[in-house]
N, CA, C and O atoms as a Maestro MAE file, in Angstrom:
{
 s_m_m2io_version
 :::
 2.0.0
}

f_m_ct {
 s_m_title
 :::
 protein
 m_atom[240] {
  # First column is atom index #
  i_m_mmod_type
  r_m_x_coord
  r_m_y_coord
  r_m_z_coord
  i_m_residue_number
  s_m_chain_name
  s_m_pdb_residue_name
  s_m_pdb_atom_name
  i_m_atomic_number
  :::
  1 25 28.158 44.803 17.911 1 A "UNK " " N  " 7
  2 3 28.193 43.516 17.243 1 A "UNK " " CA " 6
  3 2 28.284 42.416 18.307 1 A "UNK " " C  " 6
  4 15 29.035 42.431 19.282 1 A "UNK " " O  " 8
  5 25 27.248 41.287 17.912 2 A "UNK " " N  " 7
  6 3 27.471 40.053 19.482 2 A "UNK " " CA " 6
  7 2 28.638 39.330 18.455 2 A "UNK " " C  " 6
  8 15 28.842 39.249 17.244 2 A "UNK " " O  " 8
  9 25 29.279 38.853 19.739 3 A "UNK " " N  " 7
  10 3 30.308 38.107 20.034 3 A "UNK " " CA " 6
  11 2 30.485 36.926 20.808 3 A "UNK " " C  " 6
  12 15 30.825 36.978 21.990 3 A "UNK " " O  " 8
  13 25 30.310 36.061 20.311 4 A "UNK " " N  " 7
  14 3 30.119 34.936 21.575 4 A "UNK " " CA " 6
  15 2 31.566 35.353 22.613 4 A "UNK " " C  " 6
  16 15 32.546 36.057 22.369 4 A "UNK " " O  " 8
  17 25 31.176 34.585 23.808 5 A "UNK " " N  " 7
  18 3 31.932 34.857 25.220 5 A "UNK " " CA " 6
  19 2 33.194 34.131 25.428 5 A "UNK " " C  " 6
  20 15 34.305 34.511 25.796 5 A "UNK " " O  " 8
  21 25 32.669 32.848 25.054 6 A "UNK " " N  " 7
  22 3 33.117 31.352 25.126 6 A "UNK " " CA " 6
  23 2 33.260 30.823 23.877 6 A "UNK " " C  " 6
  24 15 32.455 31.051 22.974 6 A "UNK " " O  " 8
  25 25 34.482 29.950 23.726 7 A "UNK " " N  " 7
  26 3 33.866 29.206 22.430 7 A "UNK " " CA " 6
  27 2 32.619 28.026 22.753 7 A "UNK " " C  " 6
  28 15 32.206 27.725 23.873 7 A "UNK " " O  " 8
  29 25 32.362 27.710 22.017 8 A "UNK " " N  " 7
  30 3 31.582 26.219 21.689 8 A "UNK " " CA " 6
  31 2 32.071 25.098 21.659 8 A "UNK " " C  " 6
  32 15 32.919 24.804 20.817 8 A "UNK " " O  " 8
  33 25 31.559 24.102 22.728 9 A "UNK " " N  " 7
  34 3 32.436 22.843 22.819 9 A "UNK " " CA " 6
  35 2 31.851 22.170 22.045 9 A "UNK " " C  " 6
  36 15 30.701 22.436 21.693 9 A "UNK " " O  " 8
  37 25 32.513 21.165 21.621 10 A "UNK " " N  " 7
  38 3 32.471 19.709 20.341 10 A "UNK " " CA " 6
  39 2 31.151 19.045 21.195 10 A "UNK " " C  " 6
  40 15 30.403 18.374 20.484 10 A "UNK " " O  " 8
  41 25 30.759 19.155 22.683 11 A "UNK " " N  " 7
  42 3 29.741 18.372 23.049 11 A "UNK " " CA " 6
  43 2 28.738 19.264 23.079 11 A "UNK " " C  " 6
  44 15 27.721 18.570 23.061 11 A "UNK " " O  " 8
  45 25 28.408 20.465 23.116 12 A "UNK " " N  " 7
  46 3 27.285 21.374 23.337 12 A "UNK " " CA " 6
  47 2 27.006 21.604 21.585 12 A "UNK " " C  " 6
  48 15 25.906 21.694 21.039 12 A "UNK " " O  " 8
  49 25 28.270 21.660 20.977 13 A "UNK " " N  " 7
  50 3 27.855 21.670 19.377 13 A "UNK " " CA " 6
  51 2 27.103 20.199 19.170 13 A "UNK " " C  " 6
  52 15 25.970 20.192 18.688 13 A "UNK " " O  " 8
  53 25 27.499 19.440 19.397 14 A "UNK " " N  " 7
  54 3 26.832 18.106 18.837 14 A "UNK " " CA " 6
  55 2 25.635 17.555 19.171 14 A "UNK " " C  " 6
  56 15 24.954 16.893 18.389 14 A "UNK " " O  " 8
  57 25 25.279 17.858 20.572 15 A "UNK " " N  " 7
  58 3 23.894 18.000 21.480 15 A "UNK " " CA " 6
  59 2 23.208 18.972 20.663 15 A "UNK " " C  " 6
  60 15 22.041 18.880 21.043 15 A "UNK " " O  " 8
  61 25 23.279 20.157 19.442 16 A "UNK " " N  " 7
  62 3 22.496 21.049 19.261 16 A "UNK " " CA " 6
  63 2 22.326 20.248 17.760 16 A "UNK " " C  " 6
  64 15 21.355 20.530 17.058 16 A "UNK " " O  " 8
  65 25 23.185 19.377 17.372 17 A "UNK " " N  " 7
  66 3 22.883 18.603 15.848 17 A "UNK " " CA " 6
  67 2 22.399 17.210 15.861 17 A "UNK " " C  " 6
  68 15 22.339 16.459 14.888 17 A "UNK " " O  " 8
  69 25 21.998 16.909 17.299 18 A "UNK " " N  " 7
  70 3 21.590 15.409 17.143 18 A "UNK " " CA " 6
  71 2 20.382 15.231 15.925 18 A "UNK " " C  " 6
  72 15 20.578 14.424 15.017 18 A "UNK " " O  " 8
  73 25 19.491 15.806 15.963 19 A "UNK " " N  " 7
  74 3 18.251 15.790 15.255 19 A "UNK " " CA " 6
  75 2 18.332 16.564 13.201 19 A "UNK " " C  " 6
  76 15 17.415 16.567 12.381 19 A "UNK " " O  " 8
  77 25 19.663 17.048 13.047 20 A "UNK " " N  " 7
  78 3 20.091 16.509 11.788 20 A "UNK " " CA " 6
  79 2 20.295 15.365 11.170 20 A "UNK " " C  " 6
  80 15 21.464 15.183 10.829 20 A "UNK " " O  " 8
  81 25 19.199 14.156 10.797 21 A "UNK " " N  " 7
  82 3 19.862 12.997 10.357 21 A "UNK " " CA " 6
  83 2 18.598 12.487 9.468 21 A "UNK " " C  " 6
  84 15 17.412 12.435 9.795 21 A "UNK " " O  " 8
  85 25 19.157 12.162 8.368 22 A "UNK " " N  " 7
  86 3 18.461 11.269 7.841 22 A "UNK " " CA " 6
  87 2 17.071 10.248 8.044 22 A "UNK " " C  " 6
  88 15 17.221 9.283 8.793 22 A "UNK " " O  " 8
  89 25 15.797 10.441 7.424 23 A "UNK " " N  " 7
  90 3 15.337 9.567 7.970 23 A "UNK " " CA " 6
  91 2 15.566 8.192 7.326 23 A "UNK " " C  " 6
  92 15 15.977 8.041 6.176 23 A "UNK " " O  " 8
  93 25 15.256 7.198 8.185 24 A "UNK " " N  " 7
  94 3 14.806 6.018 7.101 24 A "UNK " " CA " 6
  95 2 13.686 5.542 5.902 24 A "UNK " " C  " 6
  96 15 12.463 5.655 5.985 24 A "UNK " " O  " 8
  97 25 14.331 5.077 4.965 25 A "UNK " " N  " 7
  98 3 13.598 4.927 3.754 25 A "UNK " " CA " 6
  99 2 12.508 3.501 3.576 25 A "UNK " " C  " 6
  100 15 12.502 2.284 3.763 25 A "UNK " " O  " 8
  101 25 11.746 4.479 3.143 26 A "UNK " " N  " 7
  102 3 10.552 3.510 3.617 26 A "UNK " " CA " 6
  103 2 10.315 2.512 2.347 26 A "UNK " " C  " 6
  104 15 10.434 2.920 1.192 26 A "UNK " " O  " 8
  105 25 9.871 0.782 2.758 27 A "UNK " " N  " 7
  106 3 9.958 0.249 1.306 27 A "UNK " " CA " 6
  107 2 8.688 -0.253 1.633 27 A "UNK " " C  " 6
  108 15 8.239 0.016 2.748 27 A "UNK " " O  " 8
  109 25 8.034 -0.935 0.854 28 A "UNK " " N  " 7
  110 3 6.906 -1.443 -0.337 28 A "UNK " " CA " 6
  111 2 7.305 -2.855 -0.705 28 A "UNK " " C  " 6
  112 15 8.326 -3.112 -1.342 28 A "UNK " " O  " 8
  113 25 6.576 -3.613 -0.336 29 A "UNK " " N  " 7
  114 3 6.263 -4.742 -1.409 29 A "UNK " " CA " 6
  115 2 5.785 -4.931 -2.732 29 A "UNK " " C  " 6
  116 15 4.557 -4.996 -2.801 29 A "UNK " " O  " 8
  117 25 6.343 -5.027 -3.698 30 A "UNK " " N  " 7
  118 3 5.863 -5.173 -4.893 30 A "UNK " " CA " 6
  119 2 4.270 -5.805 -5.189 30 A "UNK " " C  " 6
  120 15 4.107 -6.725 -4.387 30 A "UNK " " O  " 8
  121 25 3.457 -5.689 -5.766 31 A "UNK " " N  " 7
  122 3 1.713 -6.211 -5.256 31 A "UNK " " CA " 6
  123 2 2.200 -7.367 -6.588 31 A "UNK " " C  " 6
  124 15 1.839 -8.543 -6.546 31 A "UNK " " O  " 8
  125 25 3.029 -6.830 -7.688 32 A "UNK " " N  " 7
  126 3 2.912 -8.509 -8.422 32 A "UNK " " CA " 6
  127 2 4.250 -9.444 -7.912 32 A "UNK " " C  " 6
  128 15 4.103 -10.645 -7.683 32 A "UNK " " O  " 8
  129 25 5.451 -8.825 -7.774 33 A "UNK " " N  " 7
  130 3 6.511 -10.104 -7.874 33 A "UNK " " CA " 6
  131 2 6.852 -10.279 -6.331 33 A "UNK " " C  " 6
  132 15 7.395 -11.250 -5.805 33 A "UNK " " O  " 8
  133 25 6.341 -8.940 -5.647 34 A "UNK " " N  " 7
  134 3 6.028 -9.543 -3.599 34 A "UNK " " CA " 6
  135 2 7.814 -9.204 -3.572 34 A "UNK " " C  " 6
  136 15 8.432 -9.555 -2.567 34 A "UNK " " O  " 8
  137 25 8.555 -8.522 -4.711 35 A "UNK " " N  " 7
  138 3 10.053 -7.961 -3.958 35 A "UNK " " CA " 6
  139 2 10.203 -6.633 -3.232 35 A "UNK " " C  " 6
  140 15 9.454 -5.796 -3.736 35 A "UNK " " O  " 8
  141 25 10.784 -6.247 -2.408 36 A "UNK " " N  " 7
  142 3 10.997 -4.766 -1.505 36 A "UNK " " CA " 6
  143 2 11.393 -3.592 -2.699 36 A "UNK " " C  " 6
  144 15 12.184 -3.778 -3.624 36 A "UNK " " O  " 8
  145 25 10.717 -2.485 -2.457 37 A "UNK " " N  " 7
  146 3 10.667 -1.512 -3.879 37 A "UNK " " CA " 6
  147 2 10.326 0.061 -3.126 37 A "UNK " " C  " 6
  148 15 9.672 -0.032 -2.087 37 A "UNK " " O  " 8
  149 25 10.608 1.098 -3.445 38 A "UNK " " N  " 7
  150 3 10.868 2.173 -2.709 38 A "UNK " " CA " 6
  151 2 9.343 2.348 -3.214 38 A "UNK " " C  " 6
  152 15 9.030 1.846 -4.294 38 A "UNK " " O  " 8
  153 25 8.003 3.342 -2.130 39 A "UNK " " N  " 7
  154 3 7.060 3.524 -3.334 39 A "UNK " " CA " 6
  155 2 7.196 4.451 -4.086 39 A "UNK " " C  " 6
  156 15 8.042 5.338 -3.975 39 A "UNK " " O  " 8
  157 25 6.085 4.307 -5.238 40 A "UNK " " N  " 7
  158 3 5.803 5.293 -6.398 40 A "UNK " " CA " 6
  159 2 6.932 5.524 -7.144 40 A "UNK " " C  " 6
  160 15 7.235 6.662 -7.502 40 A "UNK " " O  " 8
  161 25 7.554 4.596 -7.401 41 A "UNK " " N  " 7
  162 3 9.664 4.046 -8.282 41 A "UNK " " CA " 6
  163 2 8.573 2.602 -8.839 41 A "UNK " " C  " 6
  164 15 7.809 1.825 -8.267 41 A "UNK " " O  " 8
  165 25 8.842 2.726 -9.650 42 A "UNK " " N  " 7
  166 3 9.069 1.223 -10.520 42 A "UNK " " CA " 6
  167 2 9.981 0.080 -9.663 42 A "UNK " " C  " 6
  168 15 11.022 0.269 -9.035 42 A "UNK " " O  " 8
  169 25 9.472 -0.756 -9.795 43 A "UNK " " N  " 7
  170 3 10.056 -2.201 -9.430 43 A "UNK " " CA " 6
  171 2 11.239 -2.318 -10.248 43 A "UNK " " C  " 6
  172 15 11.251 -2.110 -11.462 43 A "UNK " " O  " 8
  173 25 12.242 -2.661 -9.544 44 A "UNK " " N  " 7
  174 3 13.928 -2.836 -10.396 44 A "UNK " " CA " 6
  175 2 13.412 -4.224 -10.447 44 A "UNK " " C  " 6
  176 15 14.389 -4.674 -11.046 44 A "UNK " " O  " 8
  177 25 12.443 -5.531 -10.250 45 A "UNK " " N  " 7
  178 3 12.580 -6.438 -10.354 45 A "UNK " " CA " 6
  179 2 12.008 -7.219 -11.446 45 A "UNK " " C  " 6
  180 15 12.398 -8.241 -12.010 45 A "UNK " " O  " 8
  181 25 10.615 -6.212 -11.654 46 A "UNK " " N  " 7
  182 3 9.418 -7.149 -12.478 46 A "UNK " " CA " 6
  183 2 9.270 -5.582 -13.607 46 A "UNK " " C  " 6
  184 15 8.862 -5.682 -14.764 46 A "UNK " " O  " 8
  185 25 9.623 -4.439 -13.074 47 A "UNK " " N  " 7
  186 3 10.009 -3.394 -13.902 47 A "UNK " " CA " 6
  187 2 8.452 -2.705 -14.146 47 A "UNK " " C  " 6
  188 15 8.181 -1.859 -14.998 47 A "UNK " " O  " 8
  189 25 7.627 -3.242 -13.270 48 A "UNK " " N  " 7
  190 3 5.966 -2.505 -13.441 48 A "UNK " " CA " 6
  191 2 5.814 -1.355 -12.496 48 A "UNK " " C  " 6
  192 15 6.312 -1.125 -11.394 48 A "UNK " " O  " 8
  193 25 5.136 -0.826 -13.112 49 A "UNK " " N  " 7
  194 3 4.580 0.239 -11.879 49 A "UNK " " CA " 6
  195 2 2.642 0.704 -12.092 49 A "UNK " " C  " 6
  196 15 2.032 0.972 -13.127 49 A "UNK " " O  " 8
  197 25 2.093 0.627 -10.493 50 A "UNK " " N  " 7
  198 3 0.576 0.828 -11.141 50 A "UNK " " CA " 6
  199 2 0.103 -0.705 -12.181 50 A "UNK " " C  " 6
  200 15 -0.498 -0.593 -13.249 50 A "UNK " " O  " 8
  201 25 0.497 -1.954 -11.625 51 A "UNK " " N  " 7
  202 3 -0.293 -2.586 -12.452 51 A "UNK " " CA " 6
  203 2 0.315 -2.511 -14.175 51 A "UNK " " C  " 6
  204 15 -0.111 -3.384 -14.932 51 A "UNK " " O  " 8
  205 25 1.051 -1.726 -14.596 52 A "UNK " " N  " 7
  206 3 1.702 -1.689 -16.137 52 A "UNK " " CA " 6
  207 2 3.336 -2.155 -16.061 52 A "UNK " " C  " 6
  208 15 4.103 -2.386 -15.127 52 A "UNK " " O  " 8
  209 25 3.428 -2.166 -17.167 53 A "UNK " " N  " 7
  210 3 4.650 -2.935 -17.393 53 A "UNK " " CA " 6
  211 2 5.305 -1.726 -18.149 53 A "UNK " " C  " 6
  212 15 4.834 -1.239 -19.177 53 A "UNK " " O  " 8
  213 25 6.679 -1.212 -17.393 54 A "UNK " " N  " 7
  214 3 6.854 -0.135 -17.953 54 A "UNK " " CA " 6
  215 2 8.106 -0.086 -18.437 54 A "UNK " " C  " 6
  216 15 8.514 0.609 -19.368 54 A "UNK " " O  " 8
  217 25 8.926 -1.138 -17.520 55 A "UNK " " N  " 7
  218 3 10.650 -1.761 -18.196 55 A "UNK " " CA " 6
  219 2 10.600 -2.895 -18.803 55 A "UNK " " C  " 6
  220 15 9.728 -3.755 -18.922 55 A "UNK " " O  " 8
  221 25 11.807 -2.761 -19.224 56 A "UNK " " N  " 7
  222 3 11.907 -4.538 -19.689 56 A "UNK " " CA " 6
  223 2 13.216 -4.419 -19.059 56 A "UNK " " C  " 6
  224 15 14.066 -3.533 -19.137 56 A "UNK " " O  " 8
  225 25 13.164 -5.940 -18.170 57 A "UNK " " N  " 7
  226 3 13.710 -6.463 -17.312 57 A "UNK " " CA " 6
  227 2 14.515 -7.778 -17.993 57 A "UNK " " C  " 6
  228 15 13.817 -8.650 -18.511 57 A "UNK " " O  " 8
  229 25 15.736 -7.899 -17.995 58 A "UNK " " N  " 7
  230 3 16.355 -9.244 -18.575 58 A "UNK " " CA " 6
  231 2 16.265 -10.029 -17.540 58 A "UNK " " C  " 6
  232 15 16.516 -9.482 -16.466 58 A "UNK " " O  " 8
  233 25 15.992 -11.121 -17.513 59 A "UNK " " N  " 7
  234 3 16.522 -11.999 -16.679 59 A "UNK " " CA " 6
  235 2 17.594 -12.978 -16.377 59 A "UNK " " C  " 6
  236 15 18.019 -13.725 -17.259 59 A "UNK " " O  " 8
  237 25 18.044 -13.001 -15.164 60 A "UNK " " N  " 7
  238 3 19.521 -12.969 -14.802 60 A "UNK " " CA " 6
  239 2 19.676 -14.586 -15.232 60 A "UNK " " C  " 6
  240 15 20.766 -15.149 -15.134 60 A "UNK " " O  " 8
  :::
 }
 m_bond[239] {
  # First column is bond index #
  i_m_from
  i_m_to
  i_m_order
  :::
  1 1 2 1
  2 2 3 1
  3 3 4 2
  4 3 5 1
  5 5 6 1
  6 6 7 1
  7 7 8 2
  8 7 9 1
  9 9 10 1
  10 10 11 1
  11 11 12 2
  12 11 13 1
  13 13 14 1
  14 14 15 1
  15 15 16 2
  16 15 17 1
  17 17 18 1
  18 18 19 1
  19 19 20 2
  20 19 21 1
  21 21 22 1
  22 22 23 1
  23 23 24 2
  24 23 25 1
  25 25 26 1
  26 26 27 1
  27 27 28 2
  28 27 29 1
  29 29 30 1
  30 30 31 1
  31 31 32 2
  32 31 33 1
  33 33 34 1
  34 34 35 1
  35 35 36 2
  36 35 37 1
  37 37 38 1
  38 38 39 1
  39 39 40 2
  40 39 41 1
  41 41 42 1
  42 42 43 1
  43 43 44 2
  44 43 45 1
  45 45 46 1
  46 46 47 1
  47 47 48 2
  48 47 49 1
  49 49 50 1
  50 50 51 1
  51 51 52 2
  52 51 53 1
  53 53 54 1
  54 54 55 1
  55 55 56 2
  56 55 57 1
  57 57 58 1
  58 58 59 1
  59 59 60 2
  60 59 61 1
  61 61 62 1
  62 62 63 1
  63 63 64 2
  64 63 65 1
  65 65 66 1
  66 66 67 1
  67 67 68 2
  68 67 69 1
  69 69 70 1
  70 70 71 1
  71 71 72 2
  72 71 73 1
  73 73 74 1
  74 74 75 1
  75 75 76 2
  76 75 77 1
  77 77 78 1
  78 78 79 1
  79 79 80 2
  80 79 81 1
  81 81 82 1
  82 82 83 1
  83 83 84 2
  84 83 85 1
  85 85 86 1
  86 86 87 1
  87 87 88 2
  88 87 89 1
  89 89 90 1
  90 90 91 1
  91 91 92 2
  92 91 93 1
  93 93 94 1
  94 94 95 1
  95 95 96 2
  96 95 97 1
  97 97 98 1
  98 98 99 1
  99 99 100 2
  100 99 101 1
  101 101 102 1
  102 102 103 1
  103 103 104 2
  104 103 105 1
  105 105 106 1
  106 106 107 1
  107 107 108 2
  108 107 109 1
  109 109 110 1
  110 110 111 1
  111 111 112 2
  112 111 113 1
  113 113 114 1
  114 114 115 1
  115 115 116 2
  116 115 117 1
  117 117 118 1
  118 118 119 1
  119 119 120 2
  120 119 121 1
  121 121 122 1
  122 122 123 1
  123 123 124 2
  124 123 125 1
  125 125 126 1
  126 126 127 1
  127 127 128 2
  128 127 129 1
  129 129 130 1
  130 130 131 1
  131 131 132 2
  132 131 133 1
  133 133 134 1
  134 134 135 1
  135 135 136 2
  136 135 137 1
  137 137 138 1
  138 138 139 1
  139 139 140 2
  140 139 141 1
  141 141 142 1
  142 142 143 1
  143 143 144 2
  144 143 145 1
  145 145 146 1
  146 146 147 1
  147 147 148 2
  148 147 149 1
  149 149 150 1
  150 150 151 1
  151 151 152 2
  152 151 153 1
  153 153 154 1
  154 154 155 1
  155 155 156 2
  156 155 157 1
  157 157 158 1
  158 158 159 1
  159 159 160 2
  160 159 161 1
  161 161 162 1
  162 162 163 1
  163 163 164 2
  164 163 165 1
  165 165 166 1
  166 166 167 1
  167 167 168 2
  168 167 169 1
  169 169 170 1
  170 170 171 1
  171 171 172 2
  172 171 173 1
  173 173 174 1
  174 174 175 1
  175 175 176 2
  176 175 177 1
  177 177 178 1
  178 178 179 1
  179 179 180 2
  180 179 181 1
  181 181 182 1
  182 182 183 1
  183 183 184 2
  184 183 185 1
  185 185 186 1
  186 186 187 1
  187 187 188 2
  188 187 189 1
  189 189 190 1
  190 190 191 1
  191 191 192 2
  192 191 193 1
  193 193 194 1
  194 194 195 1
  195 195 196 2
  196 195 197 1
  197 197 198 1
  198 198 199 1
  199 199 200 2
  200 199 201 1
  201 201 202 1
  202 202 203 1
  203 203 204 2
  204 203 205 1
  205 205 206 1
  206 206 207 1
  207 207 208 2
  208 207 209 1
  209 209 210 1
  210 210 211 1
  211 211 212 2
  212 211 213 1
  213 213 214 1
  214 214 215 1
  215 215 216 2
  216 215 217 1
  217 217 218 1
  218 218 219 1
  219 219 220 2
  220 219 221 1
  221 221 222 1
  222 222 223 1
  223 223 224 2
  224 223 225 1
  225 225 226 1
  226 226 227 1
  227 227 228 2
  228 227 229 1
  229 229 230 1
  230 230 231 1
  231 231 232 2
  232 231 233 1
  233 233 234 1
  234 234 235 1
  235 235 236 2
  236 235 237 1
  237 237 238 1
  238 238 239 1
  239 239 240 2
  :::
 }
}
């Protein structure tokens, strides 16, 4: 059975997890109301998606 030798230091562990992380989320301009919108999600603003109107949106 292997056995490691050594333990594992907190810096050789963390050097082997740098590249676990999240990427960044990419946004979209809305093409009718021009607000930041995740793509292919409906607009939380104007509530369309594709040119249709698919929420109804109150306004504030």
């Amino acid at each position: 059975m292997a056995v490691p030798k050594k333990r594992t230091s907190k810096q050789r562990k963390r050097k082997r997890r740098t590249h676990y992380k999240a990427d960044p989320v990419t946004v979209d301009t809305c093409p009718k109301c021009g607000d930041p919108r995740v793509p292919h999600r409906v607009c939380p603003t104007c509530g369309t998606y594709r040119g249709e109107s698919v929420l109804e949106v109150e306004a504030e």
